[in-house]
GUKOLMI-769522 format. One record per residue: residue in one letter; x, y, z of N, C-alpha, C in turn. Coordinates in nm, 2 decimals, decimal comma. Layout:
N
A X Y Z X Y Z X Y Z .
...
// end
This chain:
164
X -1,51 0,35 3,10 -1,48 0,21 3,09 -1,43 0,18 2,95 .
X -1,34 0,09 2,96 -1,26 0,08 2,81 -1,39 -0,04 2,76 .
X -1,39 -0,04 2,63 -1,43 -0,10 2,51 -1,36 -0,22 2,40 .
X -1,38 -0,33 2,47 -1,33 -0,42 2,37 -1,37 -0,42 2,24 .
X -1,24 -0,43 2,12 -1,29 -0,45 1,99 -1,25 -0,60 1,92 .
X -1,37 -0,68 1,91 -1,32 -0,82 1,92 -1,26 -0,84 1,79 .
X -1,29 -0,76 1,69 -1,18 -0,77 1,57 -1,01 -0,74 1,61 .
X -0,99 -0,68 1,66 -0,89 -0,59 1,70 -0,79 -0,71 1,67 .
X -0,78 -0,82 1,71 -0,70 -0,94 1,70 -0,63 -0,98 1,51 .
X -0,82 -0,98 1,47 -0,77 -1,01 1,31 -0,71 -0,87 1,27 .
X -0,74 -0,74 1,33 -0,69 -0,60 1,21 -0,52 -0,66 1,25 .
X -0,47 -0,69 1,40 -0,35 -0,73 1,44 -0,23 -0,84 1,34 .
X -0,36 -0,94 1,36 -0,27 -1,05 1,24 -0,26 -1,00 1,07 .
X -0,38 -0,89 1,03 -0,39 -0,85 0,89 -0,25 -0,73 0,90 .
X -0,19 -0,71 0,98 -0,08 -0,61 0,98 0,03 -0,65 1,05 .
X 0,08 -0,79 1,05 0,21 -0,88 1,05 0,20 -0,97 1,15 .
X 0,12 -0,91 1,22 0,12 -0,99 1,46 0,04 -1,07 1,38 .
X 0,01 -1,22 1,34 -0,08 -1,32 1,31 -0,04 -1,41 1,45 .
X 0,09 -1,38 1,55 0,08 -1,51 1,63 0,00 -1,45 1,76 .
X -0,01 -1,31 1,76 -0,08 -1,31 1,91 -0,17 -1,33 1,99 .
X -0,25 -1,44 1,88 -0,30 -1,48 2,05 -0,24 -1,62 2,04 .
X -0,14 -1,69 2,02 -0,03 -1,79 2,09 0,03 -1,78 2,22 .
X 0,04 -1,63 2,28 0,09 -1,61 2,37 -0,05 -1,67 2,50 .
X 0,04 -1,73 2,57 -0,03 -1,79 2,71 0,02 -1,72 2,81 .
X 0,09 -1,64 2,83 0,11 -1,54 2,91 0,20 -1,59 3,06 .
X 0,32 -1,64 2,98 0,42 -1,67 3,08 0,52 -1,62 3,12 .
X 0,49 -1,46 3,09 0,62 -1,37 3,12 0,77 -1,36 3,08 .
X 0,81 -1,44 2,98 0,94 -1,52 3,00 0,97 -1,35 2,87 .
X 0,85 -1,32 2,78 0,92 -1,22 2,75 0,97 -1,06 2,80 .
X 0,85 -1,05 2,90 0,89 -0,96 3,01 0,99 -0,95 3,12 .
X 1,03 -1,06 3,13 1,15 -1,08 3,19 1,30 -1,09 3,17 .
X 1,29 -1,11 3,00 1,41 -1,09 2,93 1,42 -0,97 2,88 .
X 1,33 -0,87 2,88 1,34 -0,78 2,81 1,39 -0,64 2,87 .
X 1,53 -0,64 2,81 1,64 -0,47 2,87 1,57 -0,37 2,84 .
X 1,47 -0,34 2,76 1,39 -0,21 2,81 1,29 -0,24 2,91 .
X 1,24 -0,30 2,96 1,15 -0,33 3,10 1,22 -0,38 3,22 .
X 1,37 -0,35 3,18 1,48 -0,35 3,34 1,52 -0,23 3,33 .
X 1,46 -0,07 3,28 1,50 0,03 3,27 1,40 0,13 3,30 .
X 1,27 0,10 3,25 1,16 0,10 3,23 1,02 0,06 3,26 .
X 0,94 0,12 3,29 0,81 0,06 3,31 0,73 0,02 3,18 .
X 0,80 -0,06 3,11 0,78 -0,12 3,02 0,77 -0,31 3,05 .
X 0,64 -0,30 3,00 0,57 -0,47 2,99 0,51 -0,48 2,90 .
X 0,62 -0,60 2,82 0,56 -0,64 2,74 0,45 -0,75 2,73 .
X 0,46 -0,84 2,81 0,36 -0,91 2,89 0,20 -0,84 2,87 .
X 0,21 -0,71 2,91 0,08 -0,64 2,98 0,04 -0,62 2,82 .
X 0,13 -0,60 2,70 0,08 -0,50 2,58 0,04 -0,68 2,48 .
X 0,09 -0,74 2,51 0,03 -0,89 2,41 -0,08 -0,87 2,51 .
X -0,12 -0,90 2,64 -0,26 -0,89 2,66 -0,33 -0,83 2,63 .
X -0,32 -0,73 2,68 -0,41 -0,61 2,61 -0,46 -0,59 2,46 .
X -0,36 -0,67 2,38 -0,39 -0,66 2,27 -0,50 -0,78 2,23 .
X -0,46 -0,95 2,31 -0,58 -1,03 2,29 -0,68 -1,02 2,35 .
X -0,71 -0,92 2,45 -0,86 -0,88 2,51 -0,93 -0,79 2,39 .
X -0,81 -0,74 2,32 -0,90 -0,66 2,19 -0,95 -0,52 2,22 .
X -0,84 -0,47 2,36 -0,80 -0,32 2,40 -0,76 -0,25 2,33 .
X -0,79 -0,20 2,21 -0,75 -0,10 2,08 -0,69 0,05 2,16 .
X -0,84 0,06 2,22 -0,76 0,23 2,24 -0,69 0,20 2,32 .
X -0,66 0,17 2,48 -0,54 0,17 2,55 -0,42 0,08 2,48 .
X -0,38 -0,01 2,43 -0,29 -0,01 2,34 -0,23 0,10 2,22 .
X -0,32 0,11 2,12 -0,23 0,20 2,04 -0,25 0,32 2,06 .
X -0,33 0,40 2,19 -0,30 0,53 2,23 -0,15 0,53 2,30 .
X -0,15 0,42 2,44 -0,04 0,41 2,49 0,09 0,42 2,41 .
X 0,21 0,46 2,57 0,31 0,48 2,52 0,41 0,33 2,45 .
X 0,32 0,29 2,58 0,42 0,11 2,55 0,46 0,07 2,43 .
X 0,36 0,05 2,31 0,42 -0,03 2,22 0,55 0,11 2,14 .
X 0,58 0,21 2,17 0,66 0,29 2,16 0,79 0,19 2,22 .
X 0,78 0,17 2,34 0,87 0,10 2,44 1,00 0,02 2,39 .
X 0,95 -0,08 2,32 1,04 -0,14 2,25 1,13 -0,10 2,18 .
X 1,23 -0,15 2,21 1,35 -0,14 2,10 1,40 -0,27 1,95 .
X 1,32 -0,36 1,99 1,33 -0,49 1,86 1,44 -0,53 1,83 .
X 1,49 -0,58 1,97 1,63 -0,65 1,98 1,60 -0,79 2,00 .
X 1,47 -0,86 2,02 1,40 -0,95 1,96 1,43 -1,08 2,07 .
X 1,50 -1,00 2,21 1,52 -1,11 2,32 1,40 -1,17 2,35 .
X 1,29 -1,13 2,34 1,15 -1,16 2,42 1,14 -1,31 2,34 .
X 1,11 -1,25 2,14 1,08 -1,38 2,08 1,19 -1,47 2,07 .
X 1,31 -1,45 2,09 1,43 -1,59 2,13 1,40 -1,67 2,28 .
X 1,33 -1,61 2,32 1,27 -1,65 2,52 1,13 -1,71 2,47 .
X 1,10 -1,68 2,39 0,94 -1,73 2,40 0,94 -1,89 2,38 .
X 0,85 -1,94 2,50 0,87 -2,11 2,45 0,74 -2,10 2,40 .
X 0,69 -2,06 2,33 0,57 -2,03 2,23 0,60 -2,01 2,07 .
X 0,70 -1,97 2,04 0,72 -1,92 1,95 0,68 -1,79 1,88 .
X 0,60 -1,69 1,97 0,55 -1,59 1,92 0,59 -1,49 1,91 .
X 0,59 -1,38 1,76 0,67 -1,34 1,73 0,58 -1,20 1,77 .
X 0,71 -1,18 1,90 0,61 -1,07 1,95 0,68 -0,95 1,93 .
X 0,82 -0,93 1,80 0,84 -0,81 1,74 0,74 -0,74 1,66 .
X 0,68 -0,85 1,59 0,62 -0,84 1,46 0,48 -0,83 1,52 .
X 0,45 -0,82 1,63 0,28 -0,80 1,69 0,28 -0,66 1,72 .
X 0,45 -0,59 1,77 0,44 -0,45 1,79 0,47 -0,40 1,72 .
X 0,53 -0,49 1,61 0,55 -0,37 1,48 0,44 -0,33 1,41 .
X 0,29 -0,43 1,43 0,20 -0,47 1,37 0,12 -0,34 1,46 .
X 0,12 -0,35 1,59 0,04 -0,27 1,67 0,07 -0,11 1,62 .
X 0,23 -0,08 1,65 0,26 0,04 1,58 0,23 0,08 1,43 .
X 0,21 -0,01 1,34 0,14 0,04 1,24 -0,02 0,10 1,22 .
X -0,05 0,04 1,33 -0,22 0,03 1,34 -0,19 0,20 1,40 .
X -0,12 0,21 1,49 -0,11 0,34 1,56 -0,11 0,41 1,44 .
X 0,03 0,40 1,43 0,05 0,52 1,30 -0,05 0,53 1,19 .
X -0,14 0,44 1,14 -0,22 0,46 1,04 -0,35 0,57 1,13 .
X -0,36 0,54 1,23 -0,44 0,64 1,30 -0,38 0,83 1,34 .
X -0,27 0,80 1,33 -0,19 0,94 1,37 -0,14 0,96 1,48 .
X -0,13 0,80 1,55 -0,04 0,85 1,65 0,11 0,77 1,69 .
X 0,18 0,81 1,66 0,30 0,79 1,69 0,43 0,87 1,81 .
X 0,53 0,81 1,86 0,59 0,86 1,98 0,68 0,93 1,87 .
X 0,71 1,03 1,97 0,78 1,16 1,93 0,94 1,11 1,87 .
X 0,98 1,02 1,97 1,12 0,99 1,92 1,10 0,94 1,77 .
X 0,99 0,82 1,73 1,02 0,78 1,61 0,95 0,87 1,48 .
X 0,91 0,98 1,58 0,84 1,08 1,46 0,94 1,12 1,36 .
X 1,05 1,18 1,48 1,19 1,25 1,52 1,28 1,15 1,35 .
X 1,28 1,06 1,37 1,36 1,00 1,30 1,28 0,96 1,09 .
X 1,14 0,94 1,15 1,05 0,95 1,05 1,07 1,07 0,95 .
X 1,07 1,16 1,01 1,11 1,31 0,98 1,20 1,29 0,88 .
X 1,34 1,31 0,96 1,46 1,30 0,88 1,48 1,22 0,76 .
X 1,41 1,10 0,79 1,39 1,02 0,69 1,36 1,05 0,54 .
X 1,23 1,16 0,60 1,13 1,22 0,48 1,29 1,32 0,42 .
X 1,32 1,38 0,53 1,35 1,49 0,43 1,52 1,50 0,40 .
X 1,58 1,44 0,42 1,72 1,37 0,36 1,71 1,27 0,31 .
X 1,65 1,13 0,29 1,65 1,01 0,32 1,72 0,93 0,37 .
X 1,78 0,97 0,47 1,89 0,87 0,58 1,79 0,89 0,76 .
X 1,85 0,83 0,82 1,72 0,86 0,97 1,81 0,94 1,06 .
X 1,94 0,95 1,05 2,06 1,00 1,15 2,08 1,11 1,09 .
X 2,06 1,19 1,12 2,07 1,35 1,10 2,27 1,38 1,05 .
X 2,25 1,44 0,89 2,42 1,42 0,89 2,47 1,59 0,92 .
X 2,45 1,65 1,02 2,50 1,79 1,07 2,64 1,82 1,09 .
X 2,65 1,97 1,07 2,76 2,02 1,02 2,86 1,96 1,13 .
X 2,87 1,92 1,28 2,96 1,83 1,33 2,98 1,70 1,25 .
X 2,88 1,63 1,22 2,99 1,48 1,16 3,03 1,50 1,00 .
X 2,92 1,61 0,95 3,03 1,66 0,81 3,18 1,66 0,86 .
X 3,19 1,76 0,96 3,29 1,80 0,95 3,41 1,65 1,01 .
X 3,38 1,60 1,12 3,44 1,48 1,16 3,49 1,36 1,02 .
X 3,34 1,35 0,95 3,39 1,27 0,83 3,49 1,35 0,76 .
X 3,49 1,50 0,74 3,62 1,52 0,64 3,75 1,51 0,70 .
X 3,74 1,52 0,83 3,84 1,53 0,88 3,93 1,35 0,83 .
X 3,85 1,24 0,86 3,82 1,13 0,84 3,90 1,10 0,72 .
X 3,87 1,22 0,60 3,90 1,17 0,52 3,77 1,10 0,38 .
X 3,69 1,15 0,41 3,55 1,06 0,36 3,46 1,20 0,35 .
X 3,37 1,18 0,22 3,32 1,28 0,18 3,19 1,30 0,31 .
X 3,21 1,45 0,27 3,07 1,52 0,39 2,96 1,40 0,35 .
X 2,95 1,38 0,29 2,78 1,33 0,28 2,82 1,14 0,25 .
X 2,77 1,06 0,35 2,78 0,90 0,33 2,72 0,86 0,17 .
X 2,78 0,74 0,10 2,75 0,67 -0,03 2,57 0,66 0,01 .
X 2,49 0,72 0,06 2,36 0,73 0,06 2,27 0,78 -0,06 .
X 2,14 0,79 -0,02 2,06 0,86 -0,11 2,08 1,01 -0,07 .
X 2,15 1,04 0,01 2,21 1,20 0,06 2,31 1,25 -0,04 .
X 2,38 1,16 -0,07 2,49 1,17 -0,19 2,48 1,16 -0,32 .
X 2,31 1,15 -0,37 2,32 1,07 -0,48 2,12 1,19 -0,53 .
X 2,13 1,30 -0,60 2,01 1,34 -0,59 1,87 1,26 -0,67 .
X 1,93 1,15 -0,77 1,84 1,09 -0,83 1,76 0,97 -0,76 .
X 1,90 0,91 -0,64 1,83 0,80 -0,56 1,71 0,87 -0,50 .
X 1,77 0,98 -0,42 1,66 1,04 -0,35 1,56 1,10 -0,37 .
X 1,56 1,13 -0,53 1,41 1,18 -0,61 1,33 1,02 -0,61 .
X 1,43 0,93 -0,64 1,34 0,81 -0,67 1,28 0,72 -0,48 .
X 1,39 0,75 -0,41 1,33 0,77 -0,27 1,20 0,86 -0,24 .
X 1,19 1,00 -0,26 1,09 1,06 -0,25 0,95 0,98 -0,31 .
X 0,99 0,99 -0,47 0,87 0,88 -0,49 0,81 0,76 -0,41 .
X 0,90 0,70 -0,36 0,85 0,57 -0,30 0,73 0,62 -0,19 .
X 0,79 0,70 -0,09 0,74 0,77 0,03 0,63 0,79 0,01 .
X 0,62 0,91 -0,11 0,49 0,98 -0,17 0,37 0,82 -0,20 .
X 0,40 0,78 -0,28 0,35 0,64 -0,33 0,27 0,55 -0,18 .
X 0,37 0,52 -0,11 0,33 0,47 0,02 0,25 0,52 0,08 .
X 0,28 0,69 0,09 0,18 0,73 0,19 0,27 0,74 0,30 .
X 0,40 0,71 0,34 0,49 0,72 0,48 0,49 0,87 0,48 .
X 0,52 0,97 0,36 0,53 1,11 0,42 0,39 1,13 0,49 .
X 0,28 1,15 0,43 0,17 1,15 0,54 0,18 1,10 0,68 .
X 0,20 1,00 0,73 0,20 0,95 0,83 0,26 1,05 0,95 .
X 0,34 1,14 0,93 0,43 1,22 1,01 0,39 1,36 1,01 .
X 0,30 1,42 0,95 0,30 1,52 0,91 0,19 1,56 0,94 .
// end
């Protein structure tokens, strides 16, 4: 039997989601939302879950993965609730626990260890030169001091942990 954590609300709003429990549960963002016409994704089900104060089946699940934060739901919401910022908020709570979906590990990764999230491999090297434009974009890829002072930030944060 799952376990309500009746804090689970305040850790939510102390980590950006402060509107979730505004939601009254009218679907209007489940029903706008192009990853839940592809997907068994509800976001409906993951704001609830979150104000019953469902910790583990929330930030174990895959769902709040689900989203993509194209932000149709909260331009639909006649509530005003900003229900990017409750999954961004939920996904941090995940990730401060260690768990995160593989795709954004995937990108987390690259992050750490280039500092760009799109992987620049010897195909689009080569396409950029072809282009005309150096192998490496005006990035912290191109630049080794940004990216020592990038590394710092990471380190500092605590984001390389997070992935690792």
């Amino acid at each position: 039997m799952v376990k309500p954590v009746p804090e689970f609300t305040a850790e939510i709003a102390a980590n950006g989601g402060s509107s979730v429990m505004s939601c009254f549960q009218c679907g209007t963002c489940t029903a706008g939302c192009p990853s839940g016409k592809i997907t068994a994704y509800r976001i409906r089900k993951v704001m609830r879950a979150a104000q019953l104060g469902l910790k583990e089946n929330t930030v174990n699940g895959d769902d709040i993965w689900q989203c993509t934060t194209c932000y149709t739901c909260a331009e639909r919401c006649p509530r005003d609730v900003q229900i990017v910022e409750v999954v961004t908020a939920l996904r941090n709570i995940a990730a401060a626990g260690g768990k995160m979906y593989e795709g954004h590990k995937k990108v987390a990764k690259n992050l750490i260890a280039v500092g760009h999230t799109v992987d620049n491999n010897d195909k689009i090297k080569a396409l950029r030169k072809e282009l005309g434009l150096p192998e490496n974009p005006p990035t912290v890829m191109a630049d080794a001091k940004a990216k020592a002072d990038f590394d710092k930030i990471l380190e500092l944060t605590g984001f390389n942990k997070l992935v690792n």
